[in-house]
C-alpha positions in Angstrom: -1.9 74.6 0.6 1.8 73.5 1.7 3.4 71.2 -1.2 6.8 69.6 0.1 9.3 67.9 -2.5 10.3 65.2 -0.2 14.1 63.8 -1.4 14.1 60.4 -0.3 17.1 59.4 0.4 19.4 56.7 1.9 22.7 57.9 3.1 25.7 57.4 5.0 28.6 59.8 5.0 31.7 60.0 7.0 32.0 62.7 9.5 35.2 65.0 9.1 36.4 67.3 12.4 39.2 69.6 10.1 38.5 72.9 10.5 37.5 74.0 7.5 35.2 71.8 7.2 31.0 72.0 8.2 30.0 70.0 11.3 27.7 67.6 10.1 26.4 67.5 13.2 24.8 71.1 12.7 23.2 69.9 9.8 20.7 67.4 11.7 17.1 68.1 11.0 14.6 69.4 8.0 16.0 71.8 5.5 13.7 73.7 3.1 14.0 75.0 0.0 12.8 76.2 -3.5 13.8 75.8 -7.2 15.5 78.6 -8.9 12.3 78.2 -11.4 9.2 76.8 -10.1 8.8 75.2 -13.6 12.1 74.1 -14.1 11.3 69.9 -13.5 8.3 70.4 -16.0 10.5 70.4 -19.0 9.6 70.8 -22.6 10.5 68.1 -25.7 10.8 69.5 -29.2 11.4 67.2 -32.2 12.0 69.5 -35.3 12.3 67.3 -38.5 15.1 69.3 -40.8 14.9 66.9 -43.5 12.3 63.7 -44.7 15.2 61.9 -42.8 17.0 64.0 -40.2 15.7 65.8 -37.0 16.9 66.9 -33.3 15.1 65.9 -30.6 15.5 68.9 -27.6 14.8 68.7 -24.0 14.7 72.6 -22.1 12.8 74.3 -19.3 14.1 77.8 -19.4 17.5 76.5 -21.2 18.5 73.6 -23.2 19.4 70.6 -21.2 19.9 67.8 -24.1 20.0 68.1 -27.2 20.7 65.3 -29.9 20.1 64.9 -34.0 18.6 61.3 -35.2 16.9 59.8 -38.3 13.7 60.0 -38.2 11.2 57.4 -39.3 7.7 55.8 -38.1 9.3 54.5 -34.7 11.8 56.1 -32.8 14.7 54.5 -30.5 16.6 57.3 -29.1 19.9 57.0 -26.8 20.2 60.5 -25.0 22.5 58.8 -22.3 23.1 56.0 -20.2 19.9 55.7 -18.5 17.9 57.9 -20.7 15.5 57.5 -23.5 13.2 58.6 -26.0 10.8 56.2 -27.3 8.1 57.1 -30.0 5.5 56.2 -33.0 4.7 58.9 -34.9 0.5 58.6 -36.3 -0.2 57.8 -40.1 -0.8 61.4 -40.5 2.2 62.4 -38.9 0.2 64.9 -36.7 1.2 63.0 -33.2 4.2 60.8 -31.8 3.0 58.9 -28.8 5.9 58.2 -26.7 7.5 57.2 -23.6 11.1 58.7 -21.7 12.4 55.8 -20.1 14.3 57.5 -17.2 16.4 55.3 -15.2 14.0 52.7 -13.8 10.2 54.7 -14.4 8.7 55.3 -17.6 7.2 58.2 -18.6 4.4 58.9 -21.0 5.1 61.8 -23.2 2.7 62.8 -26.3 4.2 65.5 -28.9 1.8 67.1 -30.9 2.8 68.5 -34.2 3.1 72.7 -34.0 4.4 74.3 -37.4 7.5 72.2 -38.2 8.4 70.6 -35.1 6.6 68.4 -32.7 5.9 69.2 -28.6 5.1 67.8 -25.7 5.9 67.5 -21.9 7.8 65.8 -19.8 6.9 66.4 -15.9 9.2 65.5 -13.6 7.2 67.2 -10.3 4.0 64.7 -11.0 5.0 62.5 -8.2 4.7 63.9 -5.0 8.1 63.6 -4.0 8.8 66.1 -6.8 6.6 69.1 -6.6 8.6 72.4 -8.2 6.8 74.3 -5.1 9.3 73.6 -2.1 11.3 70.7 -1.5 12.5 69.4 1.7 15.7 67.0 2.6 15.8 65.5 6.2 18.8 64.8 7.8 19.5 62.1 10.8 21.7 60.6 13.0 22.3 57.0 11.3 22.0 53.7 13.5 25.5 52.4 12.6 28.6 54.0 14.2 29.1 57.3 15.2 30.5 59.3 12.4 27.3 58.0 10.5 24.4 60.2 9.1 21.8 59.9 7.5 19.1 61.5 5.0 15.6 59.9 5.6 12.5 60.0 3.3 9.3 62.3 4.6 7.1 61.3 2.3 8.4 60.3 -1.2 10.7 56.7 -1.7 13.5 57.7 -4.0 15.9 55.3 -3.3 19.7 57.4 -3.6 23.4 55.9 -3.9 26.4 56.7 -4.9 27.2 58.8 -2.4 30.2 60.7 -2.0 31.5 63.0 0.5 34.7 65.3 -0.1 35.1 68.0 2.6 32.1 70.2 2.3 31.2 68.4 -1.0 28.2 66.1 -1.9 27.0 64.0 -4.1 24.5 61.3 -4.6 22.2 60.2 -7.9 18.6 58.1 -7.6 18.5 55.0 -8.4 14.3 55.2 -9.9 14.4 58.5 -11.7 18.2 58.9 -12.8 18.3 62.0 -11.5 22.1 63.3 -9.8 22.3 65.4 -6.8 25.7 67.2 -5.9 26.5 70.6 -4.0 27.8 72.1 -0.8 27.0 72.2 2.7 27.5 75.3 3.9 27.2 77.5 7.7 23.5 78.0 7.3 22.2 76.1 4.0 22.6 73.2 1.7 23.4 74.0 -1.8 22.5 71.3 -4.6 21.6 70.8 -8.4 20.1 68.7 -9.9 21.2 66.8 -12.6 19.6 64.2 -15.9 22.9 62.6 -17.5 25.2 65.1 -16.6 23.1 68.0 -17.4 22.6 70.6 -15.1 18.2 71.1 -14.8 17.8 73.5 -11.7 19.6 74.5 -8.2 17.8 74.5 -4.9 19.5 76.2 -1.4 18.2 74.6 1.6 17.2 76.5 4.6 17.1 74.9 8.1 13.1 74.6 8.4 10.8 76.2 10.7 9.2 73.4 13.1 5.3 73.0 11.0 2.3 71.6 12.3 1.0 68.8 11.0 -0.3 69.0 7.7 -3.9 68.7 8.3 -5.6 70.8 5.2 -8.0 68.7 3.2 -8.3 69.6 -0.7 -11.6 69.5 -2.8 -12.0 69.2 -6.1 -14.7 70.6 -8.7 -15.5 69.6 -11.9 -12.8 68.7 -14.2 -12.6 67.0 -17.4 -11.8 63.1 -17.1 -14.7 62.0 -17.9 -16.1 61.7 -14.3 -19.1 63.5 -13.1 -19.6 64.7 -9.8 -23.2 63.7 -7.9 -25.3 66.3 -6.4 -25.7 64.1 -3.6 -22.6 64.4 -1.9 -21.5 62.1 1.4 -20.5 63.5 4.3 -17.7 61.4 6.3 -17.4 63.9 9.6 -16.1 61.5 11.7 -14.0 60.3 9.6 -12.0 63.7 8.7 -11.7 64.5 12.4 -9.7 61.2 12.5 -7.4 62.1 9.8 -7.1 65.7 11.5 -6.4 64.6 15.1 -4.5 61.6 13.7 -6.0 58.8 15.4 -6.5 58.1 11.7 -2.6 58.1 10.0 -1.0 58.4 6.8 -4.4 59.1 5.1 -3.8 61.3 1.3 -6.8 60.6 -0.5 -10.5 59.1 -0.4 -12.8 58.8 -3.2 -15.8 57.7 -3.5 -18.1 56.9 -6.7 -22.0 55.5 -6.5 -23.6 54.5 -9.7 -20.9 56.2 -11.7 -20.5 59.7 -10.0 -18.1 60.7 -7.9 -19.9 61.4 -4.2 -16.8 62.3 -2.3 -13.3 63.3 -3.3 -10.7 64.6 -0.8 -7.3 64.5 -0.4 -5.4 65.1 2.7 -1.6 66.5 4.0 -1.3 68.4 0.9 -2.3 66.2 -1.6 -4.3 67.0 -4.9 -6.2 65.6 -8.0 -2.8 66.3 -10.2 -0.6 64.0 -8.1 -0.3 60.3 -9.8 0.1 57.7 -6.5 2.4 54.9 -6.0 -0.2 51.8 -6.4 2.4 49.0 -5.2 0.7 46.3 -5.4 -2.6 47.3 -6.4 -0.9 48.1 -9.7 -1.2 43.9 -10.2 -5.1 44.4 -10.7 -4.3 47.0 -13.7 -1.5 43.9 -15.1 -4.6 41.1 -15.0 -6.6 44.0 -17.4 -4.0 43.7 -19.4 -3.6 40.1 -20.0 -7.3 40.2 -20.0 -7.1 42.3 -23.0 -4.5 40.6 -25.0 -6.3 37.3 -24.6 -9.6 39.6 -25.9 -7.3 40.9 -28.9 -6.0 36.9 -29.4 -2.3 37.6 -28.7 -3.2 35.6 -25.9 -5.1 32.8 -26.8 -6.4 31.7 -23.7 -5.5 31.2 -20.1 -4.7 27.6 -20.2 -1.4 28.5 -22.3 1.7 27.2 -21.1 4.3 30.0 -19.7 7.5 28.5 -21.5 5.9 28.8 -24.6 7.1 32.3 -24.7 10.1 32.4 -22.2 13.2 33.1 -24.2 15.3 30.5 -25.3 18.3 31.2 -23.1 16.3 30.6 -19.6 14.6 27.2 -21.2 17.0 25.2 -19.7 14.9 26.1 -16.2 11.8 23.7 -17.3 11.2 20.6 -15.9 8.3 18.6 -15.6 6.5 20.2 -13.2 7.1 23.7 -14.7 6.3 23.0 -17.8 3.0 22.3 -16.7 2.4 26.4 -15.2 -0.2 28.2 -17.4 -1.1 31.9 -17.8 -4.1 31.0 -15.5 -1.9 29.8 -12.4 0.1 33.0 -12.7 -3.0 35.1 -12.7 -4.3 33.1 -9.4 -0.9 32.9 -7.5 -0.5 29.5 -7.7 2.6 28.5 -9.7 4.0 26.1 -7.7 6.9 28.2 -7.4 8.7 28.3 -4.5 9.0 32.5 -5.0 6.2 33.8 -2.6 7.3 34.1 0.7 9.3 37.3 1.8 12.1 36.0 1.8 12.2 35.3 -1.6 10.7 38.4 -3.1 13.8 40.2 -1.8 16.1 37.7 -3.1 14.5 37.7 -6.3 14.5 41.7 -6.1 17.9 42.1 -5.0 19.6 39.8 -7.4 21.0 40.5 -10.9 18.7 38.7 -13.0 15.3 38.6 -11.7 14.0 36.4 -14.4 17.2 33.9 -13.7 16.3 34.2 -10.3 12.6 32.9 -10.3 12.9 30.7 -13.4 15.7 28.8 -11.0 13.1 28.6 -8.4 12.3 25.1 -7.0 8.9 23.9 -7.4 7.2 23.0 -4.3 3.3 22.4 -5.1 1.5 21.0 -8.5 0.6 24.3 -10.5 -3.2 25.2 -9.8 -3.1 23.4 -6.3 -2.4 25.9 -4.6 -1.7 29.8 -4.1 0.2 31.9 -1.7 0.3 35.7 -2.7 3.3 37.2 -4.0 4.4 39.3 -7.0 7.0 37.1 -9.1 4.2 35.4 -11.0 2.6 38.5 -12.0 6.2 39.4 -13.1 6.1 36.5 -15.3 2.9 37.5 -17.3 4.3 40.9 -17.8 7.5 39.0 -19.2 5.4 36.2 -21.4 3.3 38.6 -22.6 6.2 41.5 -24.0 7.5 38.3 -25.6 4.4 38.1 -27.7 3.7 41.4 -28.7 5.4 43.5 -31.9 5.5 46.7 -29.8 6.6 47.4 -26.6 4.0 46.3 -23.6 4.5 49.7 -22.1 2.7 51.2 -26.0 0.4 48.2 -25.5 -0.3 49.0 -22.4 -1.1 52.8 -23.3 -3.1 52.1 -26.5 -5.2 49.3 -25.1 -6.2 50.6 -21.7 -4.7 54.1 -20.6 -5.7 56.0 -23.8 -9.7 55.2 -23.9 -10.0 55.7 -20.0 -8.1 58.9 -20.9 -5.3 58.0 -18.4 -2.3 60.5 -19.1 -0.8 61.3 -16.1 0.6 58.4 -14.9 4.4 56.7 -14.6 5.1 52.9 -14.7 7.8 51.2 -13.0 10.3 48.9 -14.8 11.8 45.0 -13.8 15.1 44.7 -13.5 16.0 44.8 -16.9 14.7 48.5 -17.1 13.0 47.7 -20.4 9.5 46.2 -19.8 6.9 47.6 -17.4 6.9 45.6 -13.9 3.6 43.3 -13.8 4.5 42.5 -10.2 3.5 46.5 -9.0 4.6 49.9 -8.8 2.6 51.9 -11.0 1.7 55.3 -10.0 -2.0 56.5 -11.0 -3.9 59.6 -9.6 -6.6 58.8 -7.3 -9.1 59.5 -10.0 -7.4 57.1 -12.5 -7.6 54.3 -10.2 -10.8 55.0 -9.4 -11.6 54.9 -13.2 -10.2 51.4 -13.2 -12.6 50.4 -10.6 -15.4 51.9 -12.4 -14.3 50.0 -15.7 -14.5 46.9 -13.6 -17.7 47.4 -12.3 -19.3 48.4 -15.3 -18.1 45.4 -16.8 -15.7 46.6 -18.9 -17.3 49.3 -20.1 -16.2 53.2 -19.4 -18.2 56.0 -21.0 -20.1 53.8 -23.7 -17.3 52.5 -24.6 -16.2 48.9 -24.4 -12.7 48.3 -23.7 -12.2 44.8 -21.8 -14.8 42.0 -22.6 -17.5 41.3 -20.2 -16.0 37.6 -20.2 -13.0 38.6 -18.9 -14.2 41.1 -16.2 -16.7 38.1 -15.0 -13.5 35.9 -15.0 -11.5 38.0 -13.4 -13.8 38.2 -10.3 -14.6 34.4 -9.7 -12.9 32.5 -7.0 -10.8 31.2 -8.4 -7.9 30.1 -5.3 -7.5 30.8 -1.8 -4.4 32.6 -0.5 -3.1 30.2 2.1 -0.4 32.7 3.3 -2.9 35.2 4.2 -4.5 35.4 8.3 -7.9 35.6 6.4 -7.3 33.2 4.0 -8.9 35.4 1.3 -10.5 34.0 -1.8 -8.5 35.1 -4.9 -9.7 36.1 -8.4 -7.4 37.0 -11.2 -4.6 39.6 -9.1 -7.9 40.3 -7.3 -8.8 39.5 -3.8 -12.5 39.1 -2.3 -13.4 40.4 1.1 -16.8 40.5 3.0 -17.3 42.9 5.8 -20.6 42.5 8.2 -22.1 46.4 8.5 -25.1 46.2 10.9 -25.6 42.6 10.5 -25.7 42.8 7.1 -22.5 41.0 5.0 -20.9 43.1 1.7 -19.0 41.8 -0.4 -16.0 43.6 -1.9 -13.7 42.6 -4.6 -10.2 44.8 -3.7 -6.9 45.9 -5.7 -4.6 46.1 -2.4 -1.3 47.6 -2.6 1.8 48.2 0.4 1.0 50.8 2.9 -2.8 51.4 2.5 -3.4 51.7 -1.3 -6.9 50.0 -1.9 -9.4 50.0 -4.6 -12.6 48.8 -3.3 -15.5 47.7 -5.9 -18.6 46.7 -3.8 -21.0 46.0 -7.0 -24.2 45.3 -4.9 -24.1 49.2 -3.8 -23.0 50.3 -7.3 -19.7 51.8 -5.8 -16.1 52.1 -6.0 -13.7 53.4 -3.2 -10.2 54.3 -3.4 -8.1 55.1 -0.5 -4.3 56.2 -1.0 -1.9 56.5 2.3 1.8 56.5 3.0 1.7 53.8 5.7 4.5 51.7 4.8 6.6 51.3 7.8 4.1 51.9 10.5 2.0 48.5 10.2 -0.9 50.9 9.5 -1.5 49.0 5.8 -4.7 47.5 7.0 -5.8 50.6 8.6 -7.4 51.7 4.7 -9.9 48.4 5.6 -10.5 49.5 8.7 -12.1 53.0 7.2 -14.1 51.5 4.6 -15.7 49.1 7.2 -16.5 51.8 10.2 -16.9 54.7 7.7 -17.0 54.0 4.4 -19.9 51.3 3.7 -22.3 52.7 6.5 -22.7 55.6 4.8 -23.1 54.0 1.6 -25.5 51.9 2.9 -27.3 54.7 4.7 
């Protein structure tokens, strides 16, 4: 199986002719190339307590990369640079620390079990699929601005690069998501770079020109592995489909997964995809934000949908209410209807590309009554994320893992940030395996139960899948429930109803309860107006054979 580590990047650089200088020119196309260790983006964290008080927190693959003494008590804080950090709560017994790195703008979740007299865990840098420690790939392009322009265009993976700088044969660039810096050499036949965290050298990759591939078109299968799922004997068998995704009248398809009455009946992953490699959920990452309001109104953090959002806004963005807005609850957040004039593309941007996104939104004029009506878009889901941090006494992103993650048995997973950097972004982003999202489904149709074990109140599930608005943005003018959307699809005369996470560029989860099933589809079609085309398999493929 091929695994490519896409760099996604976004550059321009200026095009020198001195003669001792590369011709960037020469350097238009794929390159290829390998770590100097395979394993050196899966790096290992060591806390070693030397006193009741003092330890030193260590981050190595084959060498030390950081390494930084602290007081140790029950929660840890820890600075290791600009954009990076160690968060942790060490257990009553003092065997664990669950904790999160907090890399630029993604979160990681990093568990140190206690060894001896130090604690260890892992920090894995190749889980997205952008960054496998296999082979990497960089693409370079002629830009569409003026001539001396080039550029580096994302295959697969959207790591979003600036700072670039070019001095004669010299480059450099960081990403904006991970943190991570970039800087090295073009050279006659190869590009040269290391990679970076903070100013500390990880690994070096050389770049060759790459040899023109196929398309990717092996298709991965998965046995038994312990998740918690279980794998039916009765497997289905989507022919037609696969020849599709081969011949690619079917595009941008990585993953399909199917589970009838609790077993997984198909499970393959396509263009060099696999079980281990978490997926960008965009939006469908909202569904997983209603679970989590769901739960804190279960624990009574919450204490029920009808309260007031600037109840919990902080102090210095009060000045924002008005009549109107004092009237939005936690309920017309979770059904998109506000009254905020933040939905419409336009706006997302603005809101996204501005300095203070919660400025930005609370600023918004209101246009509609709250609760009278919703048009889809992500800043009110932003809101709950923010209301809801500003009632909790530990981070949402702990919350988050103790509450929900942890008893699905969730670990390999990253969650994006808002602008801030500080809080998880409610508004999507999340990256889950296939698997894990299709565990979330599960949980939903099981009604809020996963393994025997109850984890979100039937109450809320129930709630959660009413219809509650109806999107009148949207063609289809889809009923809404909380961050979930209803769909029916006619299969042989017959109409199914479907109650859908959907996220940008084909990310679906699918829970059809009256066929005891969940589907999850995963794709990369973000640019191609091929979102929709994840529907269109579930309708011609998908529910026929279930029904079948």
């Amino acid at each position: 199986m091929f695994k490519n580590l896409t760099l996604s990047l976004l550059l321009c650089f200026s095009f020198f002719t001195s003669c001792a200088q590369q011709n960037i020119v020469d350097f238009i196309g794929e390159w290829e190339g390998k770590t100097t260790n395979k394993d050196a983006l899966n790096l290992d964290i060591i806390v070693k307590k030397l006193s009741e008080e003092d330890a030193v927190f260590t981050l190595s693959n084959n060498k030390e990369i950081i390494t930084k003494k602290f007081k140790f008590d029950n929660r840890i804080n820890l600075a290791l640079g600009d954009n990076l950090i160690f968060s942790g709560i060490v257990n009553d017994g003092q065997s664990e620390i669950n904790g999160f790195i907090k890399s630029k703008r993604y979160l990681y979740p990093a568990k140190l079990y206690k060894k001896g007299d130090h604690f260890e865990g892992k920090w894995n840098l190749s889980i997205i699929h952008y960054l496998q420690p296999q082979s990497l790939r960089l693409t370079i392009k002629e830009g569409g601005g003026s001539d001396d322009e080039y550029r580096a265009y994302p295959i697969l993976g959207n790591l979003w690069c600036n700072n670039f700088k070019k001095k004669n044969n010299s480059i450099s660039f960081t990403d904006s998501n991970t943190g991570l810096e970039f800087d090295g050499q073009l050279k006659p036949s190869e590009v040269v770079l290391n990679i970076s965290l903070e100013g500390n050298f990880i690994t070096k990759t050389s770049f060759k020109k790459s040899i023109k591939h196929k398309k990717d078109t092996s298709i991965n299968e998965n046995f038994q592995i312990n998740d918690g799922w279980e794998l039916s004997k009765n497997r289905l068998v989507l022919q037609k489909m696969e020849e599709g995704i081969r011949n690619d009248s079917l595009v941008g398809i990585e993953g399909i997964l199917i589970a009838k009455n609790g077993k997984i009946t198909y499970e393959k992953y396509f263009a060099g995809f696999n079980v281990n490699i978490p997926h960008g959920m965009r939006s469908a990452s909202k569904s997983i934000s209603s679970a989590i309001i769901g739960i804190a109104i279960d624990d009574k953090i919450i204490e029920s949908v009808d309260k007031k959002l600037y109840d919990f806004i902080p102090q210095a963005y009060q000045y924002t209410k008005d009549t109107l807005k004092s009237k939005i609850t936690i309920k017309d957040l979770l059904t998109m209807s506000s009254g905020l004039d933040v939905n419409n593309k336009a706006y997302e941007e603005y809101y996204q590309e501005s300095n203070n996104w919660l400025k930005t939104v609370l600023e918004a004029p209101m246009v509609k009554v709250p609760g009278t009506y919703a048009d889809y878009g992500s800043a009110n889901p932003f809101l709950l994320g923010v209301y809801l941090s500003n009632r909790l006494d530990v981070p949402l992103e702990f919350y988050m893992a103790d509450k929900l993650f942890s008893p699905l048995g969730i670990t390999n997973y990253i969650l994006n940030t808002d602008d801030t950097k500080a809080i998880p972004y409610f508004g999507g982003g999340f990256h889950l395996t296939p698997r894990d999202m299709l565990k979330f489904g599960q949980l939903y149709l099981n009604e809020g139960v996963w393994n025997s074990k109850r984890i979100i109140s039937e109450n809320w599930i129930r709630e959660s899948f009413k219809k509650h608005t109806r999107l009148q943005d949207r063609r289809d003018k889809n009923q809404y429930g909380y961050l979930w959307w209803h769909d029916t699809y006619i299969i042989n005369e017959e109409a199914i109803t479907s109650i859908e996470a959907r996220g940008a560029g084909g990310q679906f989860i699918f829970i059809v309860p009256a066929l005891e099933s969940v589907v999850v589809i995963t794709a990369g079609n973000y640019r191609n107006r091929k979102g929709n085309q994840s529907r269109e398999i579930f309708a011609k493929y998908i529910l026929p054979a279930l029904l079948n």
